[in-house]
C-alpha positions as CSV (number, residue, x, y, z in Angstrom):
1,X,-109.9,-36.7,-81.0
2,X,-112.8,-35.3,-82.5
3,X,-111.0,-33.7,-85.2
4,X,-110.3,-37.3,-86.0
5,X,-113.5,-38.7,-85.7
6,X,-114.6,-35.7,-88.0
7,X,-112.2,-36.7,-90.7
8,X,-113.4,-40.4,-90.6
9,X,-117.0,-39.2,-90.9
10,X,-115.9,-37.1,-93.9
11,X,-113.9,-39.8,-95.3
12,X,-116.4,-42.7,-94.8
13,X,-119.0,-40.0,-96.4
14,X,-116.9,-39.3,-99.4
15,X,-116.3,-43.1,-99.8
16,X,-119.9,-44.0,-99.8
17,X,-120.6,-41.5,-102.6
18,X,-118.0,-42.8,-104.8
19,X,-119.2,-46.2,-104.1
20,X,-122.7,-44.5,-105.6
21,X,-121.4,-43.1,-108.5
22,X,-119.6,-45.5,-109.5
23,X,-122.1,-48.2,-109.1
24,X,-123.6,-45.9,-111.2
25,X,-121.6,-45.1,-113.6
26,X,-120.9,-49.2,-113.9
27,X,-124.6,-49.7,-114.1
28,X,-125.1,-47.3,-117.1
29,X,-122.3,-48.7,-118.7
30,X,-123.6,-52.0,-118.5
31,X,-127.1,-50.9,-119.8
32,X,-125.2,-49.5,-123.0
33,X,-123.1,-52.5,-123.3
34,X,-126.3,-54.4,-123.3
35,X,-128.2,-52.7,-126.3
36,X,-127.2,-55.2,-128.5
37,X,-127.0,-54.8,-132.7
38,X,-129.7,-53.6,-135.3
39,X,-130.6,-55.6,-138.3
40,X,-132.6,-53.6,-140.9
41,X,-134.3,-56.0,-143.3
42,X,-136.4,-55.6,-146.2
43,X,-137.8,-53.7,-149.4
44,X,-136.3,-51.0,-151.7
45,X,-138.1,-48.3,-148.7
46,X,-135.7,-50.0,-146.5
47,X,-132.6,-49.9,-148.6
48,X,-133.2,-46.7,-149.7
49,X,-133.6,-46.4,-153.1
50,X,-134.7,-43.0,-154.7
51,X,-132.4,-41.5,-151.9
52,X,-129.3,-41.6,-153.6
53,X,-125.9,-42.2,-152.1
54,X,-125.8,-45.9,-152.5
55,X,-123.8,-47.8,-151.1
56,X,-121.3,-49.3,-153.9
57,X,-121.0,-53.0,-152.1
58,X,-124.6,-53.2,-151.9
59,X,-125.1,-53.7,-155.9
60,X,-128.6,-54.1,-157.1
61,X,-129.9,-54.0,-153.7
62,X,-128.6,-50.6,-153.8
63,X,-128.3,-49.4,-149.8
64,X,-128.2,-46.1,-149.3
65,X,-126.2,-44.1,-146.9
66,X,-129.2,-41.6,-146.8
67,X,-131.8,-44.6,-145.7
68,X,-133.4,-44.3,-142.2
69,X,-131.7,-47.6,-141.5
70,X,-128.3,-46.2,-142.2
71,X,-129.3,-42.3,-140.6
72,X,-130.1,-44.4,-137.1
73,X,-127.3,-46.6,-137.0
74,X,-124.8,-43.5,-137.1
75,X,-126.8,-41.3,-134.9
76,X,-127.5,-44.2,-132.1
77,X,-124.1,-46.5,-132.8
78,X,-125.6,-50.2,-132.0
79,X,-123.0,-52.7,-131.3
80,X,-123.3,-53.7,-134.3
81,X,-125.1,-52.7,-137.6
82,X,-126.5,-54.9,-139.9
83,X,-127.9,-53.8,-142.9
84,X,-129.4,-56.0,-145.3
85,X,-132.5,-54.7,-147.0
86,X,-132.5,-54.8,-150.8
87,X,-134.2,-53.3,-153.5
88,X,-136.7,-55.8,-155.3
89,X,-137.2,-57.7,-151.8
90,X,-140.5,-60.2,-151.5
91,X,-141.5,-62.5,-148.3
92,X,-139.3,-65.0,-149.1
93,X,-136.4,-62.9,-150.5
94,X,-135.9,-62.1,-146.9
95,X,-136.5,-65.3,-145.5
96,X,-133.9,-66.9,-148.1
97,X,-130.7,-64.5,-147.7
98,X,-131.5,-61.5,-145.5
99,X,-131.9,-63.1,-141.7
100,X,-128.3,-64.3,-141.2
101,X,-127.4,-61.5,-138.9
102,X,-130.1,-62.2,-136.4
103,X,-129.3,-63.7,-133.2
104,X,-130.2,-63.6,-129.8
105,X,-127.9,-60.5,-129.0
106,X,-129.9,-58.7,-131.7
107,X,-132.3,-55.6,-130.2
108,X,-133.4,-54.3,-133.0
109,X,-134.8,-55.5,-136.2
110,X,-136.8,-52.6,-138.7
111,X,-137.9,-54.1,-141.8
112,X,-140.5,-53.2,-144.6
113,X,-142.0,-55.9,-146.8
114,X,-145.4,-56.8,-148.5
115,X,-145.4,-54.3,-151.4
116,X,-143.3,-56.2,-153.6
117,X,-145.5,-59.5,-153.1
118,X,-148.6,-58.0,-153.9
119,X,-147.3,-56.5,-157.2
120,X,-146.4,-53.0,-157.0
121,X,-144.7,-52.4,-159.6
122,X,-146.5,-54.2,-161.8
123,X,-149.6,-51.9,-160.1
124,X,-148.3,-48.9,-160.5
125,X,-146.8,-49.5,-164.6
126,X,-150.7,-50.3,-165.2
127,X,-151.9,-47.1,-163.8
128,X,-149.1,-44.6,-165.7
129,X,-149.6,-46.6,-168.8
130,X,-152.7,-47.6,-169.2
131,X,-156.6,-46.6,-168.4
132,X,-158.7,-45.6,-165.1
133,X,-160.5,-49.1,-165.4
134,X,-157.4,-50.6,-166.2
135,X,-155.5,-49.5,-163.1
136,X,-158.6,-50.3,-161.0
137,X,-158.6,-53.6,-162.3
138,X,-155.0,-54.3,-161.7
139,X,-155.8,-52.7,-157.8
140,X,-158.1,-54.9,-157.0
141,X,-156.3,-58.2,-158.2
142,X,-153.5,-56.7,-155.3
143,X,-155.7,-56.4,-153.0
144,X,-157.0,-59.7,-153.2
145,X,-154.1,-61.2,-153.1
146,X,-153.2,-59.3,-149.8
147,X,-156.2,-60.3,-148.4
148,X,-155.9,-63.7,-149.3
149,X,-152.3,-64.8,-149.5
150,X,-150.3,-62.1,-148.2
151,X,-150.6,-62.5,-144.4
152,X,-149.4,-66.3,-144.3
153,X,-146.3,-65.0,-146.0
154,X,-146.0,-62.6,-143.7
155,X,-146.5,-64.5,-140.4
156,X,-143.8,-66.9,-142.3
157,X,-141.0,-64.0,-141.9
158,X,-142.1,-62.7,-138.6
159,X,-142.3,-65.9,-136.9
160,X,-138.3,-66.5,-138.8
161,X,-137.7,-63.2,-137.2
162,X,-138.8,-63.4,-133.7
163,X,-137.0,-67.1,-133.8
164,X,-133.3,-66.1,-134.6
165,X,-134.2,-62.7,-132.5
166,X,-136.3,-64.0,-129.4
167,X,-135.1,-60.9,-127.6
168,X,-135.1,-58.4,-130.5
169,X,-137.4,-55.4,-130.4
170,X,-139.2,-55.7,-134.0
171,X,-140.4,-52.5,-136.0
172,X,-142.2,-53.0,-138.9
173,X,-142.6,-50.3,-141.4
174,X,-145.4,-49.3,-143.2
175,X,-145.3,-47.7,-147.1
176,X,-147.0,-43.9,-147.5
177,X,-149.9,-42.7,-149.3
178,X,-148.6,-41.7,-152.3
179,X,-150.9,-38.8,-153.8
180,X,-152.1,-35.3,-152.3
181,X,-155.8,-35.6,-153.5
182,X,-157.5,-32.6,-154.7
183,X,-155.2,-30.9,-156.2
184,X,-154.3,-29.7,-159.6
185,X,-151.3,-32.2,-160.4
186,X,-149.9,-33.3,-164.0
187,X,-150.1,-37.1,-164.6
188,X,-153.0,-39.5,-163.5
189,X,-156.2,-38.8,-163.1
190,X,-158.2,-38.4,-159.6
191,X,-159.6,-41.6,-160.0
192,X,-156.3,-43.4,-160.5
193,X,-154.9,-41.6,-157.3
194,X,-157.5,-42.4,-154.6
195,X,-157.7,-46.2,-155.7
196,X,-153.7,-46.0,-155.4
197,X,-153.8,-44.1,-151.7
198,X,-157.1,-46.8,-151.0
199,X,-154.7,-49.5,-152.2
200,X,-152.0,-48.6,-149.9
201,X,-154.2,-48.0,-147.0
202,X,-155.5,-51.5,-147.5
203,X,-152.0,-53.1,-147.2
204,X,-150.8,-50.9,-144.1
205,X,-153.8,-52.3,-142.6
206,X,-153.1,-56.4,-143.4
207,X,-149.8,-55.2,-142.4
208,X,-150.4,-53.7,-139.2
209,X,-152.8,-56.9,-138.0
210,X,-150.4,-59.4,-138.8
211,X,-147.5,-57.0,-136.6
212,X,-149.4,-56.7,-134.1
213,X,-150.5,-60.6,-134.0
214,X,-146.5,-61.2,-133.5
215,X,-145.9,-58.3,-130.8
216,X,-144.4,-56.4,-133.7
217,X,-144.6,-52.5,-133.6
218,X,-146.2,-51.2,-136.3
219,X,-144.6,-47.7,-137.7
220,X,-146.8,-45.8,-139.7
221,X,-145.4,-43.4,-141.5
222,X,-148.6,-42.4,-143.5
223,X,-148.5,-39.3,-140.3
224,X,-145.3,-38.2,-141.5
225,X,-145.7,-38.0,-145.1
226,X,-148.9,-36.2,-145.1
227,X,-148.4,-32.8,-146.6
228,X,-145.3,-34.1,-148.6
229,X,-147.4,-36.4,-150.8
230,X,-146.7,-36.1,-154.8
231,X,-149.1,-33.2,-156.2
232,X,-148.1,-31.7,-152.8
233,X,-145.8,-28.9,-153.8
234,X,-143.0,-30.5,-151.2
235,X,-143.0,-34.2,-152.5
236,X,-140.6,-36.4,-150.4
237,X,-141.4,-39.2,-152.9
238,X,-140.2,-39.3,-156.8
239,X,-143.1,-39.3,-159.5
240,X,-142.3,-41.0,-162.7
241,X,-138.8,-41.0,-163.0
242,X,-138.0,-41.9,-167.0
243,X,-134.5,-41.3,-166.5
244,X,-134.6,-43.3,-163.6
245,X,-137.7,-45.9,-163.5
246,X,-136.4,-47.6,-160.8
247,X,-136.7,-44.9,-158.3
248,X,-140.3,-44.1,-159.4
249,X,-143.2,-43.9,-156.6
250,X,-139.6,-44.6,-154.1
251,X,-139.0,-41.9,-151.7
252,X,-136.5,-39.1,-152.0
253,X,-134.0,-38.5,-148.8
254,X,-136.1,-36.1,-147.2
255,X,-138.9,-39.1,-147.0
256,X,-136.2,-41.3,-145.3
257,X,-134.6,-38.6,-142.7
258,X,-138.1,-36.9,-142.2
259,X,-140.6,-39.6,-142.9
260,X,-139.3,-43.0,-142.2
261,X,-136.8,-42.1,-139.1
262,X,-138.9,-40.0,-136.9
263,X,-141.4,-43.2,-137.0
264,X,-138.2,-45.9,-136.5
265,X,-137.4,-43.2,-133.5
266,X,-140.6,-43.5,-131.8
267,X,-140.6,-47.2,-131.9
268,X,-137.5,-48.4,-131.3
């Protein structure tokens, strides 16, 4: 009789555990099942180009398999991956043919965008080609515009995000500062370099404030490419590329696994 009542103790024991891990087990499952997709959004430092490895279906918006979109998709596996950041992109670029994907299952949206809007390539051909006044000039006509027109265009896209994505957790991306100062560097001048890092620090900032007006995080990956700055010595960005313009000033795949991902990592 006791013997008996031993083995129902046992059994009853043993049954209750089960119960526990499995309840477990079934509640962790359910958590994964729940993550939802990723939608990556936005500008060539999205899509990857200067990385390499594009993506042949992607075309001109050339997607790289070497982007930090792409590198977190196949290391985290999302329900489903998005991925439809293209080189070239402005405000309304994204707001015209890149959103699609969003919905309310979404749970994570990365996107970079701002640079194109407030000229930078248009910036940066002025500073290689031209004078130290000239490139100054052509700064500060960028940063006026990103203080004065920029951020509507911005709330415009984050309020289209956070409306097809209500439940999404959004990471917005900054761009890096560009040149190692103080050091001896072929190509542009001193002067042409700080008001290039200034300029970039200036739009991170607008950036930033309109992110953080949405609930956005703000990913700054200025942190991660310091040391690895062109005129460096370990660039993770291209210089002047003449054989390549297109991937001038972009960065390299070292800037997307080591500067861009780390940031998407500790944000998402």
């Amino acid at each position: 009789m006791r013997r008996s009542r031993l083995v129902v103790l046992v059994s009853s024991l043993l049954l209750a555990v089960g119960t526990a891990l499995t309840g477990a087990a079934t509640a962790q499952a359910s958590s994964l099942a729940a993550t939802g997709g990723y939608v990556a959004l936005g500008d060539s430092y999205s899509s990857g180009v200067g990385a390499g490895s594009y993506i042949s279906s992607s075309g001109d918006c050339k997607r790289s398999t070497k982007a930090y979109p792409y590198l977190w998709a196949a290391a985290n596996a999302p329900s489903t991956f998005d991925f439809t950041a293209c080189s070239g992109a402005r405000t309304g670029d994204v707001l015209a043919s890149q959103l699609t994907p969003l919905s309310a299952s979404t749970a994570l949206v990365s996107i970079s965008i701002g640079g194109n809007d407030a000229g930078f390539a248009d910036v940066m051909t002025t500073c290689v080609t031209q004078s130290d006044s000239s490139c100054v000039s052509r700064i500060n006509t960028a940063r006026a515009y990103v203080d004065s027109t920029l951020p509507g265009k911005l709330d415009g896209v984050y309020s289209a995000i956070r409306s097809k994505a209500p439940a999404a957790k959004v990471v917005v991306l900054g761009y890096p500062r560009f040149y190692k100062l103080g050091a001896t560097c072929l190509g542009l001048s001193e002067t042409k370099r700080k008001a290039i890092n200034d300029a970039s620090d200036h739009l991170n900032t607008a950036i930033a404030k309109r992110a953080a007006n949405h609930g956005f995080a703000f990913g700054d990956v200025r942190t991660t490419f310091t040391g690895h700055e062109i005129c460096s010595g370990d660039s993770w960005l291209h210089s002047v590329s003449w054989l390549n313009i297109g991937e001038s000033y972009h960065p390299k795949a070292p800037g997307q696994s080591g500067g861009y991902l780390p940031v998407l990592n500790s944000n998402d």
